[in-house]
C-alpha positions in Angstrom: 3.1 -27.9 40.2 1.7 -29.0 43.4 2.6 -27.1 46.7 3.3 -29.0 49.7 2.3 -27.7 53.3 5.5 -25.4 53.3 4.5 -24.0 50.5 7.4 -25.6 47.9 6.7 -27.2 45.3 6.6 -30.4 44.7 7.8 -32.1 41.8 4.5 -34.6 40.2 4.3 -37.0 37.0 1.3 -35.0 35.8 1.6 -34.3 32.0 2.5 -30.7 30.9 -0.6 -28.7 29.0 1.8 -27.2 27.3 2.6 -29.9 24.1 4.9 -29.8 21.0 2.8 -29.7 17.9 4.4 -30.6 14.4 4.8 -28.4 12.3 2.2 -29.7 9.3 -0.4 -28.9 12.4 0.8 -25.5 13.5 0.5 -24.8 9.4 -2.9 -26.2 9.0 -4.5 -24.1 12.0 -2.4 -21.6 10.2 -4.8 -19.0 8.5 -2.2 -16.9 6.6 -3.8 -15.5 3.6 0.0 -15.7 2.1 0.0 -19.2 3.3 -3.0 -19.8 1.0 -1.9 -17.7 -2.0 1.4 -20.0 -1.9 -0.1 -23.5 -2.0 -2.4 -22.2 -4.7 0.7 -21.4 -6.8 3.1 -24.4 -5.7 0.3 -26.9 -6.7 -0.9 -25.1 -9.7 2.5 -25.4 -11.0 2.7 -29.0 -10.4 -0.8 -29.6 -12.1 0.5 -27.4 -15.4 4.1 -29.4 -15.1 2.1 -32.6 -15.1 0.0 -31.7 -17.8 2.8 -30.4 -20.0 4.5 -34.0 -19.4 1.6 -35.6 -20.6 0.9 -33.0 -24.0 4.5 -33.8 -24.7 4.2 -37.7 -24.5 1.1 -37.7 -26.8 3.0 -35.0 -29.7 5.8 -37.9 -29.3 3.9 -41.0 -30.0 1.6 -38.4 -32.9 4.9 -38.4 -34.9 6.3 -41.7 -34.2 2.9 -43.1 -36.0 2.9 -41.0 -38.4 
């Protein structure tokens, strides 16, 4: 805040320096090695789920064919 002559202070439209991040940037500034070790598991699992989807489609059209 600007001070006045007085010495109070003075009330001004400047913007704070102080902002409100999101919280996907607050995590991606992150560094947490447990941070890390987490997204390595959570999208492993999704690859091996989506993979498992897909080996099970291809054993179900295997037998309708046969």
């Amino acid at each position: 805040m600007k001070t006045n002559q007085e010495g109070k202070h003075m009330k001004t439209n400047e913007p704070n320096i102080k902002r409100e991040e999101s919280t996907y940037a607050l995590l991606v500034r992150s560094e947490e090695k447990k941070r890390i070790v987490t997204e390595l598991v959570v999208y492993g699992v999704i690859i091996l789920s989506a993979v498992a989807a897909i080996w099970e489609f291809g054993e179900e059209l295997s037998l309708f064919q046969s």
